[in-house]
Each structure stands twice: as C-alpha cells, then as structure tokens.
C-alpha positions, 0 to 999 in steps of 0.5 A: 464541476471544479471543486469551489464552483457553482453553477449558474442557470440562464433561464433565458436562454437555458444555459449554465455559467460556472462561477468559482468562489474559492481559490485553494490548492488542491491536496489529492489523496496519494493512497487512494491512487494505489490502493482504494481506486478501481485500476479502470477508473479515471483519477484527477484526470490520471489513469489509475493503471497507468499510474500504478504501471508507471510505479511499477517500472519505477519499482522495477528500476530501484530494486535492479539498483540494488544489484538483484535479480527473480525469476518471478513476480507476485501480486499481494493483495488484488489491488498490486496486480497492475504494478506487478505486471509492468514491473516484472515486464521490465525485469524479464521476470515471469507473472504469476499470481501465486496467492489469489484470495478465495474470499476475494468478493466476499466482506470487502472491508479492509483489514488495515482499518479495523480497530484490534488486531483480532478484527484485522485477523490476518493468520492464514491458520485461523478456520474461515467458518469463525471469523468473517475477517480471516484471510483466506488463501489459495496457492498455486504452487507449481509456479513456487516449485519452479522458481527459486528466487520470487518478488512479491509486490505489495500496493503498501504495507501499513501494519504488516500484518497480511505480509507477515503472515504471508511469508511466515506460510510461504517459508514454510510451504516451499522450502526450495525458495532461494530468495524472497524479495519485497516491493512496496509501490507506496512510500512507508506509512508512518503517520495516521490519517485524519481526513477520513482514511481510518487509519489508527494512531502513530505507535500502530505502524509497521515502521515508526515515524522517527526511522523513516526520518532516517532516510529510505536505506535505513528505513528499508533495512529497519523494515528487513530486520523488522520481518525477518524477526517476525517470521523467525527467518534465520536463513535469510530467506527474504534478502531485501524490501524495497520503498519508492521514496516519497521524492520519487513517488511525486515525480509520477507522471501527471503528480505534482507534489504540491497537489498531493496529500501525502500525510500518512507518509510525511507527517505533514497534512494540508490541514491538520497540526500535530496537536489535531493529530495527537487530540484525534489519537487521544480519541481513538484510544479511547474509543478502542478501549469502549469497544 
C-alpha cells in the first residue's frame, strides 16, 4: 500500500478501496540503496543490484577519465561486492575478493554508527577475543603477489576508519604492490543524519563539509592527501580515490533526485534545518559524554 493511503474494506461485497489523504513528495534514503539494502532485494520499485551494478560501470567510467589502469578489482566491505564485479567487467580488470571478514555473520552492527572510536575499533592489530567489535580479516594473498596495480571499491566511506586500516595492513603486507586505487560508489559523506541513520555530528566525517563545497576534484584530492597522511605512504603508493558526484549518482537509472534524500551528502534534508541539526549534535555530544 502507497504511503499516505488507507484501506477501505466493503463488506458488501468483500472488497478493498485504497483512499490517499496525503499528497507529498517522496524522499527515498540514497544510503540505504548502497549500503544497508540486501543486493536481492526490491527497493522503491528499484533493483538494489542493479542499481549498484550500474554505480559501478559509472565507477568504472569516471576512474578510466582519469587516465589510469589495474590489474584487479576489490570489494570492501561485503555490501560493494555487486559494484565491484560490474566495474572490473567494464575495466577488463581481474575480480578478486582479497579481503573477506572472518567474522562476517557474527555481531553485525555497523561500525560507522557506534559512538567512540574505541566502539568502532577498527585496527586490524587489535586481539578478536577482546573485543567484540574488532575487525577481523582474512587475506588471499596469491592474488596481491600477482597483481601490482589494485582498485579497491568502497560502498561509501564515512569516518575512514575501515579504509584506513586496511591500506595501513595492506602496504605492509604486500610490498610489491605498485598502485593502489579507491572507488567510493557513494558521493562523500559530509553532513550528519537526523531521520534515523545514526550517523554522528559534522566534525566526525572523513571529509568536512566546507571541501566538499569545493567541488568533487578538490574533494577527491583533499580526501588523497587525507589518507596518504594517515597511512604514513610517502611512496605514494595510493595514487587516487575517485567519488561519484551527487549530480551523477541521481542521474541512476530509475532515481530521480527530487525523490531522493540525500542529506548526509549535501546538507540539505526534506525535513530538517540547521538549526534542527545543530540542537540534535548538541544532544549527541551530550549523550556521548554520559556514555
């Protein structure tokens, strides 16, 4: 039944009448397509892995601009797996799950919504016996001995956390890898979420809102320069990350972007102001403190 309708049962003749009362625009979760949704599930009357196949040959198309080519494409986390396989199809490039989650069935919060980084835990160093949330990995490595230039496709990246440390064990476990490059199949988070997403306050994203206004090249380079800090890679191992714009994200077949929220990205939500979301941060700092 559409949303803002009521069903009207017949007793005469056993029938039902739908009746809407609300006439509003739809503001579909745009997150919730890459990230939180089964991949065989039916979404607004969307595929979900048709839809993140079709990020991925976009994907695909806006990293080949930049004039670069792999050898191999990689999923991180489970939830990219969809977009990787279309995008490394339209890159020539080899599949290969080379990091896959021991723990992948086992406490399936999600990390980007706990409230400290110590909850979030995301060292690969950290002992899986002490803490529940510890991001346990197993690696492949035959496929990272043969291939010398990798693309890692990412669903999103939020804080960075799970990225960074990946790259971070990745750079030093396999030496030999030439080039490492990143796809994000969702524009950059920059903005909190107030409609039930728990996501945090504005300062705690991987790329602060005032870049992202910048434009998308000087977002990608900020968010470069951002990782290669973080993982101490003065050989310039990683050599670009690559966003799919909001602009381009919307134009999906089957979105429309006036019927998509997209708020964690832009700032602007259907119904919320800033003054809501600076009052809701204001709450949230105040719970973490009690924590």
């Amino acid at each position: 039944m559409p949303p803002g309708n009521i069903a009207i049962y017949n007793s005469s003749d056993g029938t039902f009448e739908l009746e809407n009362l609300v006439e509003r625009s739809h503001s579909h979760c745009a997150f919730e397509m890459v990230y939180f949704s089964d991949p065989a599930s039916i979404e607004n009357g969307l595929s979900v892995s048709k839809v993140r196949s079709s990020l991925g040959i976009l994907g695909a198309e806006l990293f080949k601009a930049k004039g670069y080519e792999v050898d191999a494409v990689s999923p991180v986390p489970e939830t990219a797996r969809t977009a990787a396989i279309a995008c490394a199809k339209r890159l020539g490039a080899t599949y290969a799950e080379d990091v896959i989650r021991k723990n992948r069935f086992y406490n399936k919060q999600r990390q980007f919504i706990q409230c400290s980084e110590q909850d979030r835990g995301c060292s690969l160093a950290q002992d899986p016996e002490k803490k529940d949330m510890h991001m346990s990995t197993k690696y492949l490595f035959d496929v990272w001995r043969a291939k010398e230039r990798m693309l890692i496709v990412e669903d999103s990246i939020v804080r960075g956390n799970t990225l960074v440390g990946l790259l971070s064990e990745f750079i030093k476990r396999f030496p030999k890898t030439k080039e490492i490059h990143l796809l994000s199949t969702f524009p950059p988070v920059v903005s909190p979420c107030p409609n039930g997403i728990d996501m945090q306050t504005k300062g705690e994203f991987f790329i602060p809102y005032i870049i992202c206004e910048q434009g998308i090249e000087a977002t990608e380079q900020y968010a470069l320069n951002k990782i290669r800090e973080k993982i101490n890679d003065s050989a310039g191992i990683v050599k670009s990350i690559t966003y799919i714009p909001v602009n381009e994200y919307a134009n999906i077949k089957g979105f429309k972007l006036e019927n998509l929220c997209m708020g964690c990205c832009t700032g602007k939500y259907p119904n919320c102001t800033e003054e809501d979301l600076r009052k809701i941060g204001e709450q949230r700092n105040r719970e973490k403190k009690h924590a």
